[in-house]
C-alpha positions as CSV (number, residue, x, y, z in Angstrom):
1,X,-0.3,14.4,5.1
2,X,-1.4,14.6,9.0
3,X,-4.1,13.6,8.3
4,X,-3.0,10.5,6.5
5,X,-0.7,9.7,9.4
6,X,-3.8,10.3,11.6
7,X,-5.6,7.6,10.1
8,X,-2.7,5.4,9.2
9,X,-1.5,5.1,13.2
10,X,-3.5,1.4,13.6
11,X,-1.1,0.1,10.7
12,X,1.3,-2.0,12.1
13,X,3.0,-3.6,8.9
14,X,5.7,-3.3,7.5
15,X,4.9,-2.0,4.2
16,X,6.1,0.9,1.3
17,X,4.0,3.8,1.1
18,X,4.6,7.1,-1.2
19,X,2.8,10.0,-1.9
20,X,4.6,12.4,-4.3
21,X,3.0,15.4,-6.4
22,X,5.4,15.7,-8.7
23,X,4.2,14.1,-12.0
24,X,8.0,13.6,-13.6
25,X,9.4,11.7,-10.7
26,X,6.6,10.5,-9.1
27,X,5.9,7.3,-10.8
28,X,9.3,6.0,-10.4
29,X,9.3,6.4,-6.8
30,X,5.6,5.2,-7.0
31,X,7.1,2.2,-9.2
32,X,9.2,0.9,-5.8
33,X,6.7,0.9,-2.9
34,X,3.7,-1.4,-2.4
35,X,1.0,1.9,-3.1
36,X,2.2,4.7,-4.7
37,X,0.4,7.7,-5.4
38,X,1.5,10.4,-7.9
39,X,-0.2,13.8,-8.8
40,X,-1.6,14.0,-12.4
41,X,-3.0,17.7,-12.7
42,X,-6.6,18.6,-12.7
43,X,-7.5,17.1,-9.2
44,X,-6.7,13.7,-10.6
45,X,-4.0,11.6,-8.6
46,X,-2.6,8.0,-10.6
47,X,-2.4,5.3,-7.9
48,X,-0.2,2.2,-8.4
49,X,-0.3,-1.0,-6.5
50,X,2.6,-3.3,-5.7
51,X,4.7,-0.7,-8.4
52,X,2.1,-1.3,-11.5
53,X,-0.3,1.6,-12.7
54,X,-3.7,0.3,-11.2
55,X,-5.9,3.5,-11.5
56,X,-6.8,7.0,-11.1
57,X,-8.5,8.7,-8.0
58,X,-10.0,12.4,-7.5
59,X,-9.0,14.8,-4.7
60,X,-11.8,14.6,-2.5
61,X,-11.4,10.6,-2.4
62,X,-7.5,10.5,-1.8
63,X,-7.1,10.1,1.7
64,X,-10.2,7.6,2.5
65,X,-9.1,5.6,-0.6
66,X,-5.5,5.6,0.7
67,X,-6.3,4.2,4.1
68,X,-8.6,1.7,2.7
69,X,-5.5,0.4,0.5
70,X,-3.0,0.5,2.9
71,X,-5.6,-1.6,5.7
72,X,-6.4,-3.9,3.2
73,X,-3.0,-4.5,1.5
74,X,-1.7,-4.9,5.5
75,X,-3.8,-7.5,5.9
76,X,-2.9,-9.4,3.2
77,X,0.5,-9.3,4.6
78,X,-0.3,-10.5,7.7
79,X,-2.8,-13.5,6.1
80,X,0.4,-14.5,3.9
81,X,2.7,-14.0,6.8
82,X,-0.3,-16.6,9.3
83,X,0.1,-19.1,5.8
84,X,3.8,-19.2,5.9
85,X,3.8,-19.8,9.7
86,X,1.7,-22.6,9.5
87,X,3.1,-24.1,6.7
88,X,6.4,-24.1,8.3
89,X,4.8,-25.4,11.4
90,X,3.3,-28.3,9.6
91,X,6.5,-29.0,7.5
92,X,8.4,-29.3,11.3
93,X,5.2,-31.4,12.7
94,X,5.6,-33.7,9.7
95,X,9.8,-33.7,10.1
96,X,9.0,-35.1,13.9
């Protein structure tokens, strides 16, 4: 988990992140964040995206393929976040 923190420091958004071993409650907690990743036995770990089953990911890959989800799912928070700000801009520009 340090290391995942580590690498995770650069993330400023606001987002849901789990990491739980535990195969029986795991997926519910998983089910509630925006990446979830739950053990599944034999090196394999399920990931979920935005609380839906996605896929499944080895051992040796979880952390890299963590950080890449987490960078990419915060920047498509801040690219809808950027969209809503100008729309609202152009809906006050129009209103003037």
């Amino acid at each position: 988990m340090q290391a995942l923190e580590e690498r995770l420091q650069h993330i400023n958004t606001p987002l849901s992140l789990s990491v739980l071993g535990c195969v029986v409650n795991g997926p519910g907690e998983a089910r509630e964040t925006d990446i979830g990743l739950t053990g599944g036995g034999n090196g394999k770990h399920m990931v979920y995206l935005s609380g839906v089953t996605d896929h499944t990911i080895q051992d040796a890959d979880m952390v890299d393929h963590i950080v890449k989800l987490v960078e990419a799912k915060a920047a498509a928070i801040e690219a809808e976040k950027l969209e809503a700000e100008s729309t609202d801009a152009g809906k006050v520009e129009a209103a003037e």
